[in-house]
C-alpha positions as CSV (number, residue, x, y, z in Angstrom):
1,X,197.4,65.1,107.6
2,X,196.2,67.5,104.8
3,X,197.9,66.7,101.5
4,X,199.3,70.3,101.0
5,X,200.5,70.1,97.6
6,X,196.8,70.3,95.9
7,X,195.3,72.4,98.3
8,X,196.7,75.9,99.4
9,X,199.0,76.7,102.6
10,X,198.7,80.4,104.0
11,X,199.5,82.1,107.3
12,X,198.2,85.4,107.4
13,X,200.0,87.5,110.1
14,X,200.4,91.4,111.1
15,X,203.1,93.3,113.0
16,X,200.8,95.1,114.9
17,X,200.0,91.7,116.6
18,X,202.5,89.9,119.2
19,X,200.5,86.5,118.7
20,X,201.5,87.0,115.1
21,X,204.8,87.0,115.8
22,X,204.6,84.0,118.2
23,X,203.0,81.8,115.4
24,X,205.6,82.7,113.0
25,X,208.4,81.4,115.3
26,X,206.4,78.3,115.6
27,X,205.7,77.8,112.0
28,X,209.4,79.2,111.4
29,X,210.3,76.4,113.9
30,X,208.7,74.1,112.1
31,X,209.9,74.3,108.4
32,X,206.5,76.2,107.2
33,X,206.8,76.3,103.0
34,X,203.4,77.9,102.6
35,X,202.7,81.3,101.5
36,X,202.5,84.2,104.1
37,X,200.3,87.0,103.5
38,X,199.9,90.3,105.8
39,X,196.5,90.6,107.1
40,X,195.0,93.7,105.9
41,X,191.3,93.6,107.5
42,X,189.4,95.6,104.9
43,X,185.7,96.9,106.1
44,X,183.8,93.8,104.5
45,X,185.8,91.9,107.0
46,X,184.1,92.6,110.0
47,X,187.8,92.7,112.0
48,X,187.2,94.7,115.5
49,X,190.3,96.6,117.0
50,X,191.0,94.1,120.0
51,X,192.5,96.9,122.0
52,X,189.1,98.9,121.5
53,X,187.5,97.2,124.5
54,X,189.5,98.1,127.9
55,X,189.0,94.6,129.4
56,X,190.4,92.5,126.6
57,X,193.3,94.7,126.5
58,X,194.0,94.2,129.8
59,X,194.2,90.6,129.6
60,X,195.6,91.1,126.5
61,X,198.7,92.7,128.4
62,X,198.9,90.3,130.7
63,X,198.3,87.0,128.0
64,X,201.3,88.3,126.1
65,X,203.9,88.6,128.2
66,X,203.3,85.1,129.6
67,X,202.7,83.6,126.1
68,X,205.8,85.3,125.2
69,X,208.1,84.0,128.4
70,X,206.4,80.7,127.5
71,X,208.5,80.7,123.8
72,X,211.5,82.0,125.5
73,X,211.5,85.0,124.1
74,X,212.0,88.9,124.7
75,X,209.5,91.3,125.1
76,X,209.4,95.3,124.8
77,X,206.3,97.2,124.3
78,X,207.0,98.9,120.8
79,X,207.0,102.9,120.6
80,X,204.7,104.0,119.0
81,X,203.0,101.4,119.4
82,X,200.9,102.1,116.9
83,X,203.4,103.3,113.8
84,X,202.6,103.7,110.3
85,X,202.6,99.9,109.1
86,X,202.5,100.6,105.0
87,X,207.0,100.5,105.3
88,X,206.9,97.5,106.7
89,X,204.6,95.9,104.8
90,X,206.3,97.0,101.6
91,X,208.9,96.0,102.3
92,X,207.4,92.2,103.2
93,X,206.1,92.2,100.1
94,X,209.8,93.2,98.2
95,X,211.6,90.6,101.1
96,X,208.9,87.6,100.3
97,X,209.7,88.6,96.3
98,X,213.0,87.7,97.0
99,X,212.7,84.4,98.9
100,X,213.1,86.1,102.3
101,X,209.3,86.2,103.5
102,X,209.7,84.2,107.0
103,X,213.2,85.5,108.0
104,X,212.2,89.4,107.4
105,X,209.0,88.9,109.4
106,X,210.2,87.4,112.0
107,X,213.0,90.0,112.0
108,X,210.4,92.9,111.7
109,X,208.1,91.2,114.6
110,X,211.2,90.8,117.0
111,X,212.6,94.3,116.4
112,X,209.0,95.4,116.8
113,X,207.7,93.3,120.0
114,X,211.5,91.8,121.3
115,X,213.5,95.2,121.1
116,X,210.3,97.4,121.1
117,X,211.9,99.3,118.1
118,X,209.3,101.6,115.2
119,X,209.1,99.4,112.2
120,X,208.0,102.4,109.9
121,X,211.3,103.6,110.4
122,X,214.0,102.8,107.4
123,X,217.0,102.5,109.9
124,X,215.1,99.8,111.5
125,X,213.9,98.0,108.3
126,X,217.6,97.8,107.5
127,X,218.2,96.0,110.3
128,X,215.5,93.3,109.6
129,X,216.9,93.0,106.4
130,X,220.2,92.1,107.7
131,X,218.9,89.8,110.5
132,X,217.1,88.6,107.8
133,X,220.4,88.1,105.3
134,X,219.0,90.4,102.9
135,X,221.2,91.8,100.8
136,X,218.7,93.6,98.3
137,X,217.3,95.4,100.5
138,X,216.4,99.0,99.1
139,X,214.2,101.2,101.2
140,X,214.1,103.3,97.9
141,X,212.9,100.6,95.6
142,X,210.1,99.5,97.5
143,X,207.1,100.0,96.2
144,X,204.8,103.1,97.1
145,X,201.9,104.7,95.6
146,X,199.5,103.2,93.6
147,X,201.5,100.4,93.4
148,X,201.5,99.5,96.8
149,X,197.6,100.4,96.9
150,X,197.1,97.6,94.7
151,X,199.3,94.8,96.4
152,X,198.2,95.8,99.8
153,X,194.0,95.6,98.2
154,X,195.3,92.5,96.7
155,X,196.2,90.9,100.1
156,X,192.9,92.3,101.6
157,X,191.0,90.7,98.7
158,X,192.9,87.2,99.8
159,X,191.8,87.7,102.9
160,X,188.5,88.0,102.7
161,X,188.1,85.6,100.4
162,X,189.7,83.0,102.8
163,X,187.3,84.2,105.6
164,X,190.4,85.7,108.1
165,X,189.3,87.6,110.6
166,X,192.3,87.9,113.0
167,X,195.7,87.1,113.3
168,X,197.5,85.1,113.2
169,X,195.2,82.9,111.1
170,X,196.6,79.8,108.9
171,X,194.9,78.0,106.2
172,X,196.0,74.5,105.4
173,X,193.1,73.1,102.6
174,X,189.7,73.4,104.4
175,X,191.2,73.1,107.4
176,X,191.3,76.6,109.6
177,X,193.4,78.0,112.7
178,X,193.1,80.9,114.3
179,X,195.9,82.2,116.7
180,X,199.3,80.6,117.6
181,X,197.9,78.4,120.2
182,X,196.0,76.3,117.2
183,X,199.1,76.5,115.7
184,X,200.1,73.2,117.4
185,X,197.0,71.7,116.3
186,X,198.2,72.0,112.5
187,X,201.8,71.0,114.1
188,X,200.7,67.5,115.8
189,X,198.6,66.6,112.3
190,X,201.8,67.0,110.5
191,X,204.0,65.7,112.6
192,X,201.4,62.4,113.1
């Protein structure tokens, strides 16, 4: 077991990706304390579009749904499925602010891959943020422009620097896992 107090605990995760959201419920699950970061693959990170090649998103479609039945939970293919993610991620970044990191992402990922719901959309934030007990929430006061540019840059930068090249991705020390399935990896070494 990695002593976790001296060395850093990240999970990097995206609402684009349904494995993201199957990690978080596993590290939600679990108790996770570490830090969360959206994964914002920036070109130095050499991140290729999974869905880009027609037989991996095939199996893709067909890995998801029975990873997904495997947790016990609901699955809807979003619409669009391809929304504008800068809302969401904004408003991550104000929820984690406020102590709320794990519960609005998970809200965000189930509204987005359980209910099949657009996450750019402020109605549907709103509801993440009350799934999420959020009481803050402000689509108004999140941040935008430049400001955003520079957290969102930030989290790239993070990224890169921890060598993520997918999602999800957690970091515990020098120890490395990539995709919810290694997930129970990091769970057995804590729990033993």
């Amino acid at each position: 077991m990695n002593d976790t107090t001296s060395a850093p605990l990240r999970c990097y995760f995206a609402f684009r990706s349904p494995y993201s959201r199957l990690g978080l419920h596993k590290l939600a699950k679990a108790g996770f304390t570490g830090e969360l970061i959206p994964f914002m693959p920036s070109k130095e990170s050499g991140f290729v579009d999974p869905l880009s090649n027609p037989k991996k998103r095939d199996y893709l479609v067909q890995d998801v749904y029975r990873m997904t039945v495997r947790q016990g939970l609901p699955l809807a293919l979003p619409d669009p499925f391809d929304p504008d993610y800068t809302p969401s991620n904004a408003a991550f970044h104000a929820a984690n602010a406020a102590g709320l990191g794990m519960a609005f992402a998970l809200a965000v990922s189930d509204l987005r891959w359980g209910q099949g719901l657009d996450i750019s959309r402020p109605d549907v934030l709103e509801k993440a943020a009350i799934m999420s007990e959020w009481e803050g929430f402000d689509p108004d006061a999140l941040p935008t422009g430049d400001a955003l540019k520079s957290i969102l840059r930030d989290y790239s930068q993070q990224a890169d620097a921890d060598g993520v090249f997918g999602v999800p991705f957690l970091i515990d020390g020098a120890d490395k896992y990539w995709g919810h399935d290694r997930f129970d990896l990091w769970l057995e070494a804590q729990a033993g």
